[in-house]
C-alpha positions as CSV (number, residue, x, y, z in Angstrom):
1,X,11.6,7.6,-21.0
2,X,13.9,7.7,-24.4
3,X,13.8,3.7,-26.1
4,X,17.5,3.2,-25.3
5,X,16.7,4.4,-21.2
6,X,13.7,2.1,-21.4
7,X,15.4,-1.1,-22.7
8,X,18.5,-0.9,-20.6
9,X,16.2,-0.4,-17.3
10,X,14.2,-3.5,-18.9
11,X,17.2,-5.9,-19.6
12,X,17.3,-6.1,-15.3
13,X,13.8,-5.5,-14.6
14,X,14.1,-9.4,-12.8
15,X,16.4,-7.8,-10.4
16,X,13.7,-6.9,-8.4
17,X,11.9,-10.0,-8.2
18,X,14.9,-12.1,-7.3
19,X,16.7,-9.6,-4.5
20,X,12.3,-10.1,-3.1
21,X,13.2,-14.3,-3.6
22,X,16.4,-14.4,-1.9
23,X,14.9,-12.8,1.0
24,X,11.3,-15.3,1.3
25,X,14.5,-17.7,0.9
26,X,16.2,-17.2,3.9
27,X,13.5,-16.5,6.2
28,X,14.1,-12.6,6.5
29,X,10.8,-11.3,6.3
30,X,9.9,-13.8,9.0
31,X,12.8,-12.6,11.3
32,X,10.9,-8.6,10.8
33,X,7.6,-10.2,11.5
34,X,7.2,-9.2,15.3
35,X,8.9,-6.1,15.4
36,X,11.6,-4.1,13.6
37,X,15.4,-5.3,14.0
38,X,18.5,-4.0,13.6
39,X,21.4,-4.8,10.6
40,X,23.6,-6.8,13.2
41,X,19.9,-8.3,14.5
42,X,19.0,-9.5,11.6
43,X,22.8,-10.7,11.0
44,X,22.6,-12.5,14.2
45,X,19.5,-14.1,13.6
46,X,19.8,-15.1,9.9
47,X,23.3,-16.1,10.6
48,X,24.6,-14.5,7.4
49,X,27.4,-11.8,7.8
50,X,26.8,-7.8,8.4
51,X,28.3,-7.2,4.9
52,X,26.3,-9.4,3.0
53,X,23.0,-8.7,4.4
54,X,23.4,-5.6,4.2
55,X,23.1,-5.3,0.2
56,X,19.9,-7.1,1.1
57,X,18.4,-5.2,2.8
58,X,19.8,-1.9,1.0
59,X,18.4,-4.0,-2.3
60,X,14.9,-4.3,-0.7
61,X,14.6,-0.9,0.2
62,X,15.5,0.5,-2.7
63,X,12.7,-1.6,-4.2
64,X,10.0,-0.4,-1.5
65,X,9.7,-4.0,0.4
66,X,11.2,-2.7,3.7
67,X,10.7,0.7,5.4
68,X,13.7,1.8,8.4
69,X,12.6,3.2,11.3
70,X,15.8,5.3,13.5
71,X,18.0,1.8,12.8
72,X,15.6,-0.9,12.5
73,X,14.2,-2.4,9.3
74,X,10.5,-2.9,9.8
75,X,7.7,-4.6,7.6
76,X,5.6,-2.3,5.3
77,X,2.0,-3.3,3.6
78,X,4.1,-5.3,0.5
79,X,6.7,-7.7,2.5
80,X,4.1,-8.5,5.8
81,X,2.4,-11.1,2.6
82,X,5.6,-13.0,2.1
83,X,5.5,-13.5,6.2
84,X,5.4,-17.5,6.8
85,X,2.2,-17.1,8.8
86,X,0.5,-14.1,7.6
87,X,-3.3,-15.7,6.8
88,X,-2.9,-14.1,3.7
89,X,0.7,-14.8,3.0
90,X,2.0,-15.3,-0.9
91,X,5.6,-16.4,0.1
92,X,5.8,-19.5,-1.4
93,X,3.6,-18.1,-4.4
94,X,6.6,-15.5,-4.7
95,X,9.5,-19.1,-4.4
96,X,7.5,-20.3,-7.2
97,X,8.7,-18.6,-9.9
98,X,11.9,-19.0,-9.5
99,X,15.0,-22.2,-9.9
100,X,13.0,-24.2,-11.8
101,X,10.5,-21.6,-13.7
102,X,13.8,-19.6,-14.3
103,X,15.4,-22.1,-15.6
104,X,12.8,-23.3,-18.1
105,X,12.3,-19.8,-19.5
106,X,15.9,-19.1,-19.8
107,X,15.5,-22.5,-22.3
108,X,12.2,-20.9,-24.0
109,X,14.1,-20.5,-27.5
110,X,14.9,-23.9,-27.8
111,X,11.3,-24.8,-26.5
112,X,9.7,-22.5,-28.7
113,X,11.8,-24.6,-31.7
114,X,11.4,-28.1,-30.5
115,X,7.7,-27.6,-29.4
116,X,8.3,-29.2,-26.2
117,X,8.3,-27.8,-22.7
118,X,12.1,-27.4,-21.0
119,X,11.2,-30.7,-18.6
120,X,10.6,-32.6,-22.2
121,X,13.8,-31.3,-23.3
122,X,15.8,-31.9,-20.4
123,X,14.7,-34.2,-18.4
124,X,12.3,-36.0,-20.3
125,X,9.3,-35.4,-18.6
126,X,6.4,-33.4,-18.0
127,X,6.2,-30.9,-15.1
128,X,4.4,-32.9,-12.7
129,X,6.1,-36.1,-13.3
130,X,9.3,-33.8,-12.3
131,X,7.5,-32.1,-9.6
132,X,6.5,-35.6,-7.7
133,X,10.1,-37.1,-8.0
134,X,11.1,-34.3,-5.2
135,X,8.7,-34.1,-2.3
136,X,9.9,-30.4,-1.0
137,X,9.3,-29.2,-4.6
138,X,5.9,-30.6,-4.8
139,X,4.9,-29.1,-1.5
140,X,6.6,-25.8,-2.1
141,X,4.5,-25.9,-5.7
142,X,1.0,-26.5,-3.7
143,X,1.6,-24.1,-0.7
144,X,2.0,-21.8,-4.1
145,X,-1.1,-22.6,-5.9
146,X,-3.3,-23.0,-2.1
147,X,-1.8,-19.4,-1.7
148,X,-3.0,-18.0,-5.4
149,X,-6.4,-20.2,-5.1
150,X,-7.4,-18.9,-2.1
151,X,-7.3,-15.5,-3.1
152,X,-8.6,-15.5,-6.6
153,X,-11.7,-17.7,-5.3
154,X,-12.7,-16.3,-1.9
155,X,-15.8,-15.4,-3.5
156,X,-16.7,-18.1,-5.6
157,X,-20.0,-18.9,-3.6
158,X,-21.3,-15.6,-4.5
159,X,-20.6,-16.4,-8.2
160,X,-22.5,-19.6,-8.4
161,X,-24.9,-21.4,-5.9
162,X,-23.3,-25.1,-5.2
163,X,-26.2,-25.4,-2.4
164,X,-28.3,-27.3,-6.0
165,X,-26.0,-30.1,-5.2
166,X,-26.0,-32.8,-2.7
167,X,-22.3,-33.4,-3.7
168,X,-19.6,-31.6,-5.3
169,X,-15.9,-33.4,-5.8
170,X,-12.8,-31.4,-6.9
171,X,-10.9,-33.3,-8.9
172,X,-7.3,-32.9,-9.3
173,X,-7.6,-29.8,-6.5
174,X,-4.4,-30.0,-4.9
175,X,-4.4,-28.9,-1.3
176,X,-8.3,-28.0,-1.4
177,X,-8.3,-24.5,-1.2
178,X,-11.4,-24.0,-3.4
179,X,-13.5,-26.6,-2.4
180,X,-13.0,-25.5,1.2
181,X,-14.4,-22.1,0.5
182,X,-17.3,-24.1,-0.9
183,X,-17.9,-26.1,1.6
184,X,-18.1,-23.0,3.9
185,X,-20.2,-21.3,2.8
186,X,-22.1,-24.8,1.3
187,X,-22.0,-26.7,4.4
188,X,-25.2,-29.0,3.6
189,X,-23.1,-30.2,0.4
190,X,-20.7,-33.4,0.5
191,X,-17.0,-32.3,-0.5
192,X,-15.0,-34.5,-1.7
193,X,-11.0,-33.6,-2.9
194,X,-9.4,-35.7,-5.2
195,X,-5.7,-35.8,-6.3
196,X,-2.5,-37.7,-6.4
197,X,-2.0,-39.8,-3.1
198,X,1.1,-37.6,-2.4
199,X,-1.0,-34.3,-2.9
200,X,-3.7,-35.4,-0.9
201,X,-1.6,-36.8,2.2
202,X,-0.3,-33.3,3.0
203,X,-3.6,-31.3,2.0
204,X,-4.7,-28.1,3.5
205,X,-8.2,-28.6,3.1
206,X,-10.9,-27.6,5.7
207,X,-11.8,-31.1,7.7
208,X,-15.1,-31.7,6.5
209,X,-13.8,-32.1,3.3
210,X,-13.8,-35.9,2.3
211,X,-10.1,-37.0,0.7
212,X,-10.1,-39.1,-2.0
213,X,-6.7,-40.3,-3.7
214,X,-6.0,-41.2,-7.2
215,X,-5.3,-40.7,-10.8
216,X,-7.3,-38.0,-12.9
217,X,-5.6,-39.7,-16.2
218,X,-6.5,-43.3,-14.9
219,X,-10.3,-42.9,-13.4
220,X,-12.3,-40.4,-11.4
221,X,-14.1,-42.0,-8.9
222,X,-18.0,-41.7,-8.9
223,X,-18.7,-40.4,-6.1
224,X,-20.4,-37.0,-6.8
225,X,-23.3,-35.2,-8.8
226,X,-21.0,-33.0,-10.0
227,X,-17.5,-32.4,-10.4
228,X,-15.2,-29.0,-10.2
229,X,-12.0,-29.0,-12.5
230,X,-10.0,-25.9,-11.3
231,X,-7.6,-24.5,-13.8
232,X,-6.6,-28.4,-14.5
233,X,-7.3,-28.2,-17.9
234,X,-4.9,-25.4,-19.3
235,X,-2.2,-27.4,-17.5
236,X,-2.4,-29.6,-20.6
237,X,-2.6,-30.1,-24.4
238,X,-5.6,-31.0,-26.2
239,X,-5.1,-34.9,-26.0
240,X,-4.4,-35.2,-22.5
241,X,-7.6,-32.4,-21.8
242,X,-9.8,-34.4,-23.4
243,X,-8.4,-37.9,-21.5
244,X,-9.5,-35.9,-18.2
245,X,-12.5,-34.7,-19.6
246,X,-13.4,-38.0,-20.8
247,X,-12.9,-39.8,-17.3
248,X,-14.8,-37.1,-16.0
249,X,-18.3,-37.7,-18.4
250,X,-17.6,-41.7,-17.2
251,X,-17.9,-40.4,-13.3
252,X,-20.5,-38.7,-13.7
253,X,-24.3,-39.3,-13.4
254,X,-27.1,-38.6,-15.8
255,X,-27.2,-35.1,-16.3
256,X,-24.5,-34.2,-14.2
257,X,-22.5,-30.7,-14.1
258,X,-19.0,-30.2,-15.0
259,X,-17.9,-27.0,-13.5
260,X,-14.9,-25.5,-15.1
261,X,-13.1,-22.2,-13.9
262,X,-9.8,-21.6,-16.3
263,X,-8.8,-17.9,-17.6
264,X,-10.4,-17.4,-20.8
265,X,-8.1,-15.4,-23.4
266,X,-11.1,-13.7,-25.4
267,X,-12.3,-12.2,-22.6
268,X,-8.8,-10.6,-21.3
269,X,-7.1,-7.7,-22.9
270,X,-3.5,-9.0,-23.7
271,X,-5.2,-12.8,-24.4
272,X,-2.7,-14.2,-21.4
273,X,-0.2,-14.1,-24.2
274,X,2.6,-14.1,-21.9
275,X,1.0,-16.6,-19.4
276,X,0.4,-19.1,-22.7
277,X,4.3,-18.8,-23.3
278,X,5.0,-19.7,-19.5
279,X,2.3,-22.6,-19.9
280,X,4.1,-23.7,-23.0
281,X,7.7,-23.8,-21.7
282,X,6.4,-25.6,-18.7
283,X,3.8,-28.1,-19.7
284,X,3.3,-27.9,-23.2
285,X,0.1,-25.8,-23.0
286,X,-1.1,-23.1,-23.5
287,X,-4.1,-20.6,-22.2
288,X,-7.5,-21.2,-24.0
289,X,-10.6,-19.0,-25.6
290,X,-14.1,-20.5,-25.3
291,X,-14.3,-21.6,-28.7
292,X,-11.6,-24.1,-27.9
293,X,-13.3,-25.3,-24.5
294,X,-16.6,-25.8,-26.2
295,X,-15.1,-27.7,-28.8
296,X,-13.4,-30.0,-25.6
297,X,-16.6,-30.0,-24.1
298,X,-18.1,-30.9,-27.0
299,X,-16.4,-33.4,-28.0
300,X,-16.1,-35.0,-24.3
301,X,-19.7,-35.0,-24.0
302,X,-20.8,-31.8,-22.7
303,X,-22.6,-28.9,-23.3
304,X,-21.8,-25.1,-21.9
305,X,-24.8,-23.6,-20.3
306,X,-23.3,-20.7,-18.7
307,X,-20.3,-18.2,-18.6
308,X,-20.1,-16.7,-15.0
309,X,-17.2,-14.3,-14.3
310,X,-14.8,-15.0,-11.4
311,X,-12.3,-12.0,-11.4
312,X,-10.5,-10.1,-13.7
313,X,-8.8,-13.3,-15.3
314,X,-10.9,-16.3,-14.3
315,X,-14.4,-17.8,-15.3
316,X,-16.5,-20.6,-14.2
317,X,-17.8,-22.5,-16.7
318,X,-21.2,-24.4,-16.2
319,X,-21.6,-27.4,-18.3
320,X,-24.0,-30.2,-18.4
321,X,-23.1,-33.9,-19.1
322,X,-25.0,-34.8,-22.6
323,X,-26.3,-38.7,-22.8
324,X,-24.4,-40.6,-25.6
């Protein structure tokens, strides 16, 4: 493709993505979920008129997210995953990047110049401080990240052996979707989630998991041997890393193990570069190396012992709780 071809089919390349958005939004994929329907079906049942719909669901096959059958528009291997109740389903991790995340990078300039994220700027606050004013925003944003962790980590036993613990706490794990697969496959070790009280109350987490609410920034509770922080860290800048890690080392016992799994840039092609901009528009942060944990470890009191590999993008990091 020529360069002038290229950018012009570039400029609209979000297109796709939000005709995919509008549809998770108004429940159409779920309507498709048992079997195939018709336009005026699929009018009937959505309640949205024949004419409008219909650019939908031209839109979405265009795009390869529907397949027609004689006259029905049926489900194909991409949209069954934004289904409601598929046990695999991504639909609110596909609602998550958009409103709000759209709106924030459409302001990345001006965060990029003022060096603070868009919810500094405009509303004069950080994301999660936003996020926890609206309760349907804060659950749509942890059906998201339960979605993505429950993928990425579905085989994080076989990466490290948790079974060494008697107890293992998650701290600021959202709806528990990692420490669940832990305790699965670890059932003789005591799980313990902890996160805001309004996270915890509408967790997700398997129910021999043991809730814990509170404050990552105030105190972590000393409850466990050792204590999981699951991409927490990049959520945040340096300071406000190393308050968390800090509260952390005071929870712990002697010799305890911090277990950290983040994405590490030296060890991905394109560094995350463009997953550091979205963390910097949205919380001020950015995406780390391991020079730049080590350093937070360090400094908080830890030493690394290990590098295990998760996937593609995310590590676990092993570290050991020094004695000051």
């Amino acid at each position: 493709m020529k360069s002038k071809e290229y950018l012009k089919s570039f400029f609209t390349e979000h297109w796709k993505y939000m005709t995919v958005n509008a549809a998770c939004k108004l429940g159409l994929f779920d309507v498709l979920s048992v079997e195939g329907k018709t336009l005026q079906q699929v009018s009937n049942l959505l309640n949205v008129p024949e004419n409008n719909i219909d650019l939908l669901l031209k839109g979405l096959l265009n795009i390869n997210f529907l397949d027609i059958i004689e006259d029905k528009y049926v489900l194909n291997n991409l949209s069954v995953l934004l289904t409601e109740n598929h046990p695999e389903s991504l639909k609110y991790a596909c609602m998550n990047w958009s409103d709000d995340h759209l709106e924030a990078w459409n302001d990345l300039d001006q965060s990029i110049k003022s060096g603070k994220s868009f919810f500094e700027n405009k509303h004069k606050m950080n994301y999660f401080d936003f996020l926890n004013q609206d309760e349907a925003k804060l659950e749509n944003y942890h059906k998201a990240m339960f979605a993505y962790a429950k993928d990425d980590y579905k085989h994080i036993a076989d990466v490290f052996d948790f079974s060494v613990h008697n107890s293992l706490m998650d701290v600021g794990g959202g709806y528990g979707a990692c420490i669940s697969i832990i305790k699965k496959e670890n059932p003789g070790v005591k799980c313990y989630l902890f996160d805001l009280e309004l996270v915890i109350e509408k967790s997700m987490a398997s129910k021999d998991v043991n809730l814990v609410a509170g404050d990552f920034f105030v105190s972590v509770p000393k409850l466990s041997e050792a204590i999981l922080l699951s991409r927490v860290l990049h959520d945040w800048d340096d300071e406000k890393a190393s308050q968390i890690i800090n509260n952390v080392y005071r929870a712990l016992p002697e010799n305890g193990n911090l277990y950290i799994i983040e994405n590490l840039t030296d060890t991905i092609k394109d560094e995350a570069a463009l997953l550091s901009l979205n963390m910097h528009v949205i919380t001020k942060s950015f995406e780390r190396n391991l020079t730049a944990y080590n350093t937070l470890l360090s400094k908080g009191g830890f030493t690394i012992l290990e590098i295990k590999k998760i996937n593609d993008l995310q590590h676990l990091i092993v570290a050991k709780k020094d004695e000051k």
